[in-house]
VEXVEX-43157 format. One record per residue (C-alpha): x, y, z; residue in one letter. Coordinates in steps of 0.2 Angstrom, whole numbers, plus 5000, padded with zeros to 4 digits. Example, Ala and Ser with C-alpha at 12.3 -4.5 7.8 and 13.67 -1.06 7.14 Angstrom:
BEGIN
5062 4978 5039 a .
5068 4995 5036 s .
//
This chain:
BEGIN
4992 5526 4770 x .
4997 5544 4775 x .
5007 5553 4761 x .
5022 5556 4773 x .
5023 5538 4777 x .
5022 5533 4756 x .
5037 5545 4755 x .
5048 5537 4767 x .
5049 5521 4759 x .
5058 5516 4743 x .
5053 5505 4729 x .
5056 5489 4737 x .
5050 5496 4754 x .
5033 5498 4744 x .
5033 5481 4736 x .
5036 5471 4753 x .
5023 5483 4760 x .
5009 5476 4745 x .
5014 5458 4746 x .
5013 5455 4764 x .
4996 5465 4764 x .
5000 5477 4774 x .
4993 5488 4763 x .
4986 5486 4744 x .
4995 5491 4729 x .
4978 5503 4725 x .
4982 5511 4743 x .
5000 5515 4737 x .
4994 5523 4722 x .
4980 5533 4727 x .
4991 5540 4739 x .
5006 5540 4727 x .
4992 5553 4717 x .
4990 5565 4730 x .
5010 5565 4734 x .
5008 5572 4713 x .
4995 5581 4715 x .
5005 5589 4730 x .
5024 5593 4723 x .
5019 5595 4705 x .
5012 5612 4708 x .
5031 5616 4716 x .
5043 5607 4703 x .
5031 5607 4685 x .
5039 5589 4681 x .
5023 5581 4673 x .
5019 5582 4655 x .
5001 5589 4654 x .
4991 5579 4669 x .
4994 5566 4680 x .
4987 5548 4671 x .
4967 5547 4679 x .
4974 5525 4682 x .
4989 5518 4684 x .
4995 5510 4665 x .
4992 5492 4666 x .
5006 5483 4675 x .
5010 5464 4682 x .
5001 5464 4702 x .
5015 5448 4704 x .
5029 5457 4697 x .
5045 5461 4708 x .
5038 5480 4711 x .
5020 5474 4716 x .
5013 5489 4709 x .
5024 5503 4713 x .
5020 5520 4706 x .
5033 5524 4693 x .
5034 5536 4678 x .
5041 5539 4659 x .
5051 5551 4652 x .
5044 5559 4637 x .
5057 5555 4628 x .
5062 5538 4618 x .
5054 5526 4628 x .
5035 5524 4623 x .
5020 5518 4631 x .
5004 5510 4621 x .
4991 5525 4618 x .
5001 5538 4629 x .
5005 5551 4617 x .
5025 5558 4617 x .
5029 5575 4612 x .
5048 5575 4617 x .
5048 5591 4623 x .
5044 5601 4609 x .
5030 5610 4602 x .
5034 5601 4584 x .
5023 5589 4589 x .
5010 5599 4599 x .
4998 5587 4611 x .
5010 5572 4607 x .
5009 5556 4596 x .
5005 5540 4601 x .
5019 5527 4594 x .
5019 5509 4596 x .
5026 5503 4614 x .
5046 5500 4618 x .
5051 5482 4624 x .
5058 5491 4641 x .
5040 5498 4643 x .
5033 5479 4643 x .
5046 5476 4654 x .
5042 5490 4666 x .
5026 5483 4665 x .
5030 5464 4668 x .
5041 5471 4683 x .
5027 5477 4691 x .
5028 5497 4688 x .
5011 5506 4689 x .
5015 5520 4678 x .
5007 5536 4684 x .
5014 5550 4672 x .
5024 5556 4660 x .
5040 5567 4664 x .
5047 5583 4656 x .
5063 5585 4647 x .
5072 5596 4636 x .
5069 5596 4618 x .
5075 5581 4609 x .
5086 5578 4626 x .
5099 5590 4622 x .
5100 5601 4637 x .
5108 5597 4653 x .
5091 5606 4662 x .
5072 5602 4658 x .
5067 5620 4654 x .
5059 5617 4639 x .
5050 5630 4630 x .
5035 5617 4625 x .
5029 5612 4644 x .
5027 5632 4647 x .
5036 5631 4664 x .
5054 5625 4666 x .
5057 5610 4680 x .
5063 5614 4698 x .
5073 5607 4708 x .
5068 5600 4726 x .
5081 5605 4735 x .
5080 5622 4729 x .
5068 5629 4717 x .
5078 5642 4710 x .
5091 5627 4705 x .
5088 5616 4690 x .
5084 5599 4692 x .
5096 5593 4680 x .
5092 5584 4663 x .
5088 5579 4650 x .
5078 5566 4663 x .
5075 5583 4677 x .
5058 5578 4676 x .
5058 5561 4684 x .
5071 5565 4693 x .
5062 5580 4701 x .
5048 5569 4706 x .
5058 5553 4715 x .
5068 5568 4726 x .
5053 5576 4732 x .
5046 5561 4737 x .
5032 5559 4724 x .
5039 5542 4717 x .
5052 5530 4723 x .
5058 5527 4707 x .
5055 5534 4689 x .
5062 5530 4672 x .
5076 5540 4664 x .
5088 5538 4648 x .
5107 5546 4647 x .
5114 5551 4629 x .
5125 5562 4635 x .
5124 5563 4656 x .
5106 5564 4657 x .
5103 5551 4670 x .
5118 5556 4681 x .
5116 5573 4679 x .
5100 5576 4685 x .
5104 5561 4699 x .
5117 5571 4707 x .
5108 5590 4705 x .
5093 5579 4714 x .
5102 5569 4727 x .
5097 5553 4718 x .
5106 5539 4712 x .
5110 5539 4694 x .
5116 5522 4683 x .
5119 5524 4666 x .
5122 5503 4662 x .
5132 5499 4647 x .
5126 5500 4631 x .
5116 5484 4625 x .
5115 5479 4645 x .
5095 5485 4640 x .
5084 5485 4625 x .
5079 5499 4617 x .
5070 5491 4603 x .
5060 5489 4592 x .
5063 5509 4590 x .
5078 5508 4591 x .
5093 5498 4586 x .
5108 5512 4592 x .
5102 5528 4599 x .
5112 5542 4596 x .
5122 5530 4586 x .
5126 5522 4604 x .
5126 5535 4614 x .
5109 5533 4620 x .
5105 5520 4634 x .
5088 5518 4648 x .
5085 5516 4663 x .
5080 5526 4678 x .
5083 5535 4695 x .
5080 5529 4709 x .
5082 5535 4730 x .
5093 5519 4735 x .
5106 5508 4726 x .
5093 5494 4731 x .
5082 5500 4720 x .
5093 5502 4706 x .
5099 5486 4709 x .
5082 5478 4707 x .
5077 5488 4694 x .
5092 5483 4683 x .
5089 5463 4688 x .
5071 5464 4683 x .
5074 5472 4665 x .
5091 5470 4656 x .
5092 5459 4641 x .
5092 5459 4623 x .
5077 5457 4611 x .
5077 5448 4596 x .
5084 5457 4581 x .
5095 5468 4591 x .
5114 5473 4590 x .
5119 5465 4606 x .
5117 5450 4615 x .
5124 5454 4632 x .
5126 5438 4644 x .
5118 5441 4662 x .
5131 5446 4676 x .
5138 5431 4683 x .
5131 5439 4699 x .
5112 5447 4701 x .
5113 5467 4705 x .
5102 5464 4720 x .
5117 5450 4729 x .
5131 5461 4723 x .
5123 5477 4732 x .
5120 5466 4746 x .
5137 5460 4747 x .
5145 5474 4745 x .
5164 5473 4736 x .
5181 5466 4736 x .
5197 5478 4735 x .
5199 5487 4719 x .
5212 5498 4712 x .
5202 5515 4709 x .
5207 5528 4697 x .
5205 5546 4706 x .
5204 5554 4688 x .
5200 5572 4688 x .
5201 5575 4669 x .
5189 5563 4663 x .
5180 5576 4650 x .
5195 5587 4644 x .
5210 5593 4650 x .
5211 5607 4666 x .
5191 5609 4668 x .
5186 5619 4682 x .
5179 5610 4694 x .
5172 5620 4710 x .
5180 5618 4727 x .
5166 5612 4735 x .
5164 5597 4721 x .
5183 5594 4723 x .
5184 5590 4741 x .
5169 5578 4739 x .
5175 5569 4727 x .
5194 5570 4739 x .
5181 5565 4754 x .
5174 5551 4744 x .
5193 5543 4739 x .
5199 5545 4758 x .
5183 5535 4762 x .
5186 5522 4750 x .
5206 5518 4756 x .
5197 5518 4770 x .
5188 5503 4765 x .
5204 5494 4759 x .
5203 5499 4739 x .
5219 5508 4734 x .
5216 5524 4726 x .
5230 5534 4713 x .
5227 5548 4704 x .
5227 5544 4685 x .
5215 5547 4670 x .
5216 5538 4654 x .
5226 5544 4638 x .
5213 5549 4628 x .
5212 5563 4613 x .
5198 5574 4619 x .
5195 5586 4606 x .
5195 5569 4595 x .
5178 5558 4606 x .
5174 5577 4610 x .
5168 5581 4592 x .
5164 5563 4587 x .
5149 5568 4601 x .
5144 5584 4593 x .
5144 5577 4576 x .
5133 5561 4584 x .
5121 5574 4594 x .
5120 5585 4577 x .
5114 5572 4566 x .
5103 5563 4578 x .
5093 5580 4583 x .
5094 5583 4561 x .
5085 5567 4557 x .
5075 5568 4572 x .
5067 5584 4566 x .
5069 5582 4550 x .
5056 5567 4551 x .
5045 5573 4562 x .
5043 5586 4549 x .
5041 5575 4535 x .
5027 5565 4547 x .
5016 5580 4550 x .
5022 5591 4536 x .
5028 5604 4546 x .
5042 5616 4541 x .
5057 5617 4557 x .
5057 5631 4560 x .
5060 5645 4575 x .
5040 5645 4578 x .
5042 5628 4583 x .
5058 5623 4587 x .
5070 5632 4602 x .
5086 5644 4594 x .
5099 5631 4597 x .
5090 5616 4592 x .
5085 5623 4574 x .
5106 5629 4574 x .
5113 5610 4579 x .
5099 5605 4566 x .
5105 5614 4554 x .
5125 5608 4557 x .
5119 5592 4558 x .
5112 5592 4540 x .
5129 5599 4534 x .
5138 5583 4539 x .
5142 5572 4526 x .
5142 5550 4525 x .
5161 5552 4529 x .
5161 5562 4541 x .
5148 5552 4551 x .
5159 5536 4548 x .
5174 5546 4557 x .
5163 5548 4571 x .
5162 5529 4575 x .
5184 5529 4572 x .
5185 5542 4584 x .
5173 5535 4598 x .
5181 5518 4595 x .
5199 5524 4600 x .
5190 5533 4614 x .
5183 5515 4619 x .
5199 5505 4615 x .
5210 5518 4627 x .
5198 5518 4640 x .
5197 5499 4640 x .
5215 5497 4640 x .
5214 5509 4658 x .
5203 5496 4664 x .
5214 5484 4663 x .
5226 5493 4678 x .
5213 5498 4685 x .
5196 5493 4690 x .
5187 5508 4693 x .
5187 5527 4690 x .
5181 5540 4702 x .
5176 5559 4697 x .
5162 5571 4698 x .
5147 5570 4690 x .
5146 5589 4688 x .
5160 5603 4690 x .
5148 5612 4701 x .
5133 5604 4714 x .
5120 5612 4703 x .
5116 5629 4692 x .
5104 5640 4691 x .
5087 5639 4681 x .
5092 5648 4665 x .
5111 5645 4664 x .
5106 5630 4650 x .
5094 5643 4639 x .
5092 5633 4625 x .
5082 5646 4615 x .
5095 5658 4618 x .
5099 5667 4601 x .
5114 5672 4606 x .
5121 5654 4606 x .
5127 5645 4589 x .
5127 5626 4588 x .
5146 5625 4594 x .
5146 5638 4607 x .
5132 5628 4614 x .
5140 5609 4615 x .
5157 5619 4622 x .
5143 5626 4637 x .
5134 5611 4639 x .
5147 5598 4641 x .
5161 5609 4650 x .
5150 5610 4665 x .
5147 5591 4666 x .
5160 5575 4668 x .
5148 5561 4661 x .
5152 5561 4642 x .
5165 5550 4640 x .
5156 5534 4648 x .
5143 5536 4632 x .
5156 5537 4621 x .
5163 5522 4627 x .
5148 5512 4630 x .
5155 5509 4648 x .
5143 5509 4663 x .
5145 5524 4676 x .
5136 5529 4691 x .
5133 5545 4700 x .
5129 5544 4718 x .
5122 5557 4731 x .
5137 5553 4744 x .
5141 5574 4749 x .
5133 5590 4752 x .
5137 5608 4747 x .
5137 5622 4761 x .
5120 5628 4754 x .
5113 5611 4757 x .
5114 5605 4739 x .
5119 5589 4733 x .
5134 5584 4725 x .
5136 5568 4713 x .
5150 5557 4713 x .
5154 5548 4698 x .
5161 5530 4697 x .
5164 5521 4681 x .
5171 5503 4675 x .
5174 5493 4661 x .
5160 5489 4648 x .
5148 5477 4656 x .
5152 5475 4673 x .
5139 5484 4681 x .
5140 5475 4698 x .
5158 5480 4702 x .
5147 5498 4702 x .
5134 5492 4712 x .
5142 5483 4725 x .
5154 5500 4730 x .
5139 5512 4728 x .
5130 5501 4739 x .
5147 5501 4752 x .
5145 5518 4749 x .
5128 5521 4754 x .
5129 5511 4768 x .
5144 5521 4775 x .
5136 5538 4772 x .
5118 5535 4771 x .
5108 5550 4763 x .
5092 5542 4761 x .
5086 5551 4777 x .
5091 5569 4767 x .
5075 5578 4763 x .
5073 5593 4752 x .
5064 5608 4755 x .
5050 5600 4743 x .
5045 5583 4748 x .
5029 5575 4748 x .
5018 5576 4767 x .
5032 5587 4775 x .
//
């Protein structure tokens, strides 16, 4: 197998490749190793090298061995060491592996490498001082690829992997899915384990999953993995329909929410971004859904600062116990400027204080599930512009105070509010900007009903394809 005919398929294109014997699953990887080998030098998305084999994986799973990655970032592997994108802990450390991981694994995914990200995720580019070289995007190299998961989502847009792990706290699966032209599903939280780590990241904010090149993908990714572990928080029941049938089938009329202000009140959003997403309602009317402007009637300042507060605490005891494990101080010689700042606020945040967090997200959540009851679905950008430049998200900027830095990071991106909620949201690559960018198009509905996203992505897809879009880095072109 050529590298330019591995690039052109997508995960399931792969699988149906290796079961039929067309081709073997140590073909696909060997070649999916030289389609690294061969964008890495243009994007720097791999932490360190390239695994020398494929992590262990199920040949009879419903991904046959396709090549796949991990984010260095919550989600770990048995002896792969994670550094989480800091140099607090230096070459890495190996923990003990996540249920999704064994999923991944029972699924079929031959993990390759491990992907960058932004220290402790809190950035909305992979630039992290620790990798020595910030993250590119495919499309255009000056551009960032997103984050936190810009990394993985570097490598699935240039070709290198069809699909990759990623994990969203804040945006950072749809973020980077719409600066890469990918698709991006944040799932609700509980639709997929994050134990035995974990019980709530973020306090729930934090969810994984992944990005992929098709809603197919995704779709079949999610069937193959969701579901609880014993001793968690949540016991979510299947969907009464799988992803993979619902993306197949596409979806009935809704009632669809054009809401502009789904962050805060008057954000800027760039023209370009605003007539895709006008493009992308027109095109849905057109496909029988009635479409209304309207947004929720939420406090913003109120969900706004509750996410602060929640990032601020889980980056201090983060830190904090790193630097209790290896006995190292935090300090600027090891930790990025706004990272030791937000650490700092964090630490200064009482038990009370931590407790009005969980009021204020809950309003958020009971206001926003109350909209879903008149409507079915909201439509909005993922991001106010269709990407930035590297450097606009400097994270060891010493100019910028723990405050100053949230304002920066989340005015620039509408993807907040869904982990807040716990609701699922999708981003999808439907438009382009004039430079040949992409643009992400946000859909979100209510808590758990992540099929009702599927199926209209999928309608979506298949009404403006863009899986034949190729950026200026992509693997054998």
């Amino acid at each position: 197998m050529e590298v330019k005919e591995y690039s052109s398929y997508d995960a399931l294109g792969l699988a149906e490749l290796i079961r039929s014997g067309q081709v073997s699953a140590k073909e696909v990887q060997a070649t999916a190793a030289k389609a690294l080998d061969e964008v890495e030098p243009q994007v720097s998305a791999i932490v360190g090298e390239r695994y020398q084999a494929p992590l262990e994986h199920d040949e009879n799973g419903v991904f046959a061995g396709v090549p796949f990655a991990i984010k260095d970032l919550v989600l770990h592997a048995d002896n792969v060491p994670t550094t989480n994108g800091t140099r607090m802990l230096g070459e890495g450390v190996v923990l003990g592996e996540s249920s999704l991981m064994t999923r991944f694994r029972k699924a079929g995914l031959a993990t390759m490498a491990t992907t960058r990200t932004p220290e402790f995720g809190f950035n909305a580019t992979s630039e992290a001082v620790a990798y020595g070289a910030p993250t590119k995007n495919p499309w255009d190299t000056t551009r960032s690829a997103g984050g936190s998961s810009g990394g993985s989502a570097a490598l699935v847009a240039s070709g290198a992997l069809p699909i990759a792990h990623a994990n969203d706290g804040g945006g950072s699966i749809r973020v980077p899915a719409a600066a890469c032209g990918l698709v991006g599903l944040k799932p609700s939280r509980g639709r997929i384990t994050t134990g035995p780590g974990y019980g709530d990241p973020l306090m729930g904010l934090g969810v994984e999953f992944a990005v992929s090149r098709t809603v197919r993908d995704t779709a079949a990714l999610l069937d193959a993995v969701h579901g609880s572990e014993p001793g968690e928080r949540y016991l979510m029941p299947a969907p009464a329909q799988s992803c993979s049938d619902a993306a197949a089938q596409g979806a009935s009329p809704k009632k669809i929410a054009l809401a502009w202000d789904m962050l805060s009140p008057g954000q800027k959003v760039d023209p370009q971004v605003r007539a895709a997403v006008e493009r992308t309602a027109e095109l849905l009317e057109s496909m029988g859904h009635s479409v209304e402007i309207a947004a929720p009637e939420l406090d913003h300042e109120d969900w706004l600062d509750a996410t602060y507060k929640l990032w601020a605490a889980f980056l201090a005891d983060g830190v904090t116990a790193v630097s209790s494990m290896l006995g190292i101080e935090a300090t600027s010689d090891v930790l990025e400027h706004v990272t030791l700042t937000c650490v700092e606020y964090g630490l200064s945040l009482s038990a009370v204080d931590m407790m009005r967090t969980e009021a204020a997200v809950n309003r958020a959540a009971r206001a926003l599930g109350e909209f879903h009851t008149k409507y079915d679905v909201t439509l909005s950008a993922t991001m106010m512009q269709p990407t930035f430049p590297l450097g606009h998200f400097n994270q060891n900027d010493p100019n910028i105070d723990a405050a100053g830095w949230f304002e920066k990071l989340f005015s620039g991106v509408g993807t907040a509010l869904f982990n807040a909620t716990g609701t699922p949201a999708i981003s999808v690559p439907i438009a382009q900007s004039v430079e040949g960018w992409p643009i992400g198009i946000q859909l979100g509905t209510a808590y758990g009903d992540e099929t009702t996203l599927i199926a209209l992505a999928a309608d979506l897809e298949r009404a403006e394809p863009w899986a034949g879009r190729r950026p200026g880095v992509y693997a054998g072109h």
